[in-house]
N, C-alpha and C positions, 0 to 999 in steps of 0.2 A: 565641629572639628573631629577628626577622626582619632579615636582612642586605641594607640597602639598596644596596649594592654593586652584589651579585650581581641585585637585584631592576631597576637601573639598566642593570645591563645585558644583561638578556633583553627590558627596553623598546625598548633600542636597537638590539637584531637585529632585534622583532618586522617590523616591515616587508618587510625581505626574507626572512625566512621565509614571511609572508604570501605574498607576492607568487610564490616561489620553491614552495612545497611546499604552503601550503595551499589559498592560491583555485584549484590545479586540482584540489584534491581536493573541494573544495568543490561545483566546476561536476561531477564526475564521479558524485559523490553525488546532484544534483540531477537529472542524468541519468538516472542508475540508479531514483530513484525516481520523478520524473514519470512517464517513458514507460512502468516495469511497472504503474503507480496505472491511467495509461489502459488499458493491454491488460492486466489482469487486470478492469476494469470492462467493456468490451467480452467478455469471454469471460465471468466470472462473470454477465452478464447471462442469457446463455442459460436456464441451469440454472435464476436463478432465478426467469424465467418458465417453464419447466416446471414446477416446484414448487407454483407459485401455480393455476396449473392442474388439474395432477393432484393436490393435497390433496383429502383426503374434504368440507371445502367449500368448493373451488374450481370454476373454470367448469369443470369438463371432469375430473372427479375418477376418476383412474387408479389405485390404491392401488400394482400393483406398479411402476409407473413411480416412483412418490414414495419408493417403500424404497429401489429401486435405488439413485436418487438419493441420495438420505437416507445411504446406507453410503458411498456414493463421496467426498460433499461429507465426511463427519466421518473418515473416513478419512486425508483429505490434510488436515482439518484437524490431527490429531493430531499428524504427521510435526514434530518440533522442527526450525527453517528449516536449521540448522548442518549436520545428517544430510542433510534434504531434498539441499542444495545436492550432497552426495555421492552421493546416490544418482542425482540428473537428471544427473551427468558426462557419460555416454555422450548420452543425449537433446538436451543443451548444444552439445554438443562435434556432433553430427550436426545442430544447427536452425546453430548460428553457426560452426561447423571448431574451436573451441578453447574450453577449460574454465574459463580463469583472463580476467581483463581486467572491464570495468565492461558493453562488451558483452554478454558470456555472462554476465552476473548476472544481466542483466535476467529471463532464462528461469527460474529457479527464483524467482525474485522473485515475476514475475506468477505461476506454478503455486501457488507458496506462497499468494500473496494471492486469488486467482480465489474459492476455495470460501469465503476467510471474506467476499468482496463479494456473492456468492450468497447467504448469511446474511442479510446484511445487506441487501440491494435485496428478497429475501420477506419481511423482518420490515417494510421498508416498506409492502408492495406490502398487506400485510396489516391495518394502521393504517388503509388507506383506509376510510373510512364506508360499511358494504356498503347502506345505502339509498339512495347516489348511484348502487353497482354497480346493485341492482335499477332503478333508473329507466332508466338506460344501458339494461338490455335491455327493460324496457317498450316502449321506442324501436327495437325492432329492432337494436341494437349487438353486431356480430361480436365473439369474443372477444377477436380484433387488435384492435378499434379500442376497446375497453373497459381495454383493458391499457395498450397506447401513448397513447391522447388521453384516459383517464380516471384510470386507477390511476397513471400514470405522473407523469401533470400534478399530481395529488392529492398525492403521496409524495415530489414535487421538493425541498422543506427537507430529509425523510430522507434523500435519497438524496445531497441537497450533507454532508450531515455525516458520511454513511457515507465519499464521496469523503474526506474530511480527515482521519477516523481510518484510510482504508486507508495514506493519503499519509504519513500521521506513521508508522504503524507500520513501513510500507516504507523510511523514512528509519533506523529501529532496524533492519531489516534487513538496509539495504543497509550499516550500520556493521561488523555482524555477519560479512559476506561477506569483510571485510578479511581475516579471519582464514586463508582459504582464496585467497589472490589475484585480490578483487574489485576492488580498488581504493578510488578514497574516502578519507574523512576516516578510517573504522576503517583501512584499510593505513595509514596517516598514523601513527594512533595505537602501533600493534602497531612497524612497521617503524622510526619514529622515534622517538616516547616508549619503549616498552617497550626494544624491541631494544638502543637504542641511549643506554637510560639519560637520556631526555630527559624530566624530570618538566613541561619548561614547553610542550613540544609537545606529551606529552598531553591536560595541563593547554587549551592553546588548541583541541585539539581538540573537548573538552568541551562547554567552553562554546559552541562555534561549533553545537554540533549542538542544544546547550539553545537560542539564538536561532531557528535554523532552525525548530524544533519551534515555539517562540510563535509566530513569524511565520506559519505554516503555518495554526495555531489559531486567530489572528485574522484572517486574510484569511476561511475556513473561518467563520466565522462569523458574517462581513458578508456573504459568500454566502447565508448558513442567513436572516440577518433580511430579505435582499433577498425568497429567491424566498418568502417565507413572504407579503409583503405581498401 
């Protein structure tokens, strides 16, 4: 039976717990996950215009360029993020001086997320209608300028929804990271619910990251109907 008491009175902390322990876990989360969304897309791009190129039908088709790749990207896809994070210590701790904090998260975040946005920007890049590709070089079109002002323009709806599921999954992530002192809503969760026997702070953890995710989803995909027009 629910005890309106007690249920009375975790309403009447909420606020300054809010205020106190959650909205900077909130903002460190969002931290954590914006900027590795961006610099794992900035670096996953590379690769996966290589890909698109050296495929056996791509502009420029390398086959062992495309393995290498091909082993490297599924490789670091495989690593589960919780090991990853242990394994880039040293790498962490050498790009930012230290291994714990919402800072040094961000480093195996993007590593982690890089190869699955490389997936994802080829599976676009790949969607494009290759009879707009062939006219492009009818036209005399370098492979730069077919990739960035055609395939690129073409693949923009893909590549806003690729950005959303990288951003959502980075925010499961960056939850994740708690575990190992990233910070965030997951320390929130572990050091205050768990630890500390708080079922209504994990509880509001939760749900906060349930929000975060819709919101993420629907912004994501007013972006997806905008660039599609």
């Amino acid at each position: 039976m629910l005890d309106f008491a007690i249920l009375s009175e975790h309403l009447e902390k909420f606020p300054n717990i809010f205020e106190r322990i959650l909205l900077p876990a909130i903002n460190e989360t969002l931290y954590m996950s914006i900027v590795s969304t961006f610099l794992a897309f900035v670096i996953g791009l590379i690769p996966a215009v290589l890909l698109v190129l050296s495929d056996k039908d791509g502009l420029k088709p390398n086959p062992k360029l495309y393995f290498m790749l091909d082993v490297v990207i599924n490789t670091l896809r495989s690593f589960p993020f919780i090991i990853l994070i242990i394994v880039l210590i040293p790498v962490t701790r050498m790009i930012v001086g230290t291994s714990i904090g919402t800072t040094a998260t961000i480093v195996p975040l993007t590593i982690g997320a890089a190869p699955f946005v490389a997936r994802l920007i080829e599976s676009a890049f790949k969607e494009v209608d290759k009879g707009i590709i062939e006219a492009a070089k009818s036209f005399g079109a370098s492979n730069f300028q077919i990739i960035f002002r055609i395939m690129f323009v073409e693949a923009l709806p893909s590549i806003v929804s690729a950005f959303t599921l990288t951003f959502i999954v980075n925010i499961g992530f960056s939850a994740m990271a708690g575990a190992v002192g990233g910070g965030g809503l997951g320390a929130v969760a572990i050091n205050y619910g768990y630890q500390r026997f708080r079922p209504d702070i994990m509880f509001y953890t939760v749900v906060i990251l349930i929000i975060m995710v819709q919101i993420a989803q629907i912004l994501g995909n007013l972006a997806y109907k905008y660039t599609k027009k």
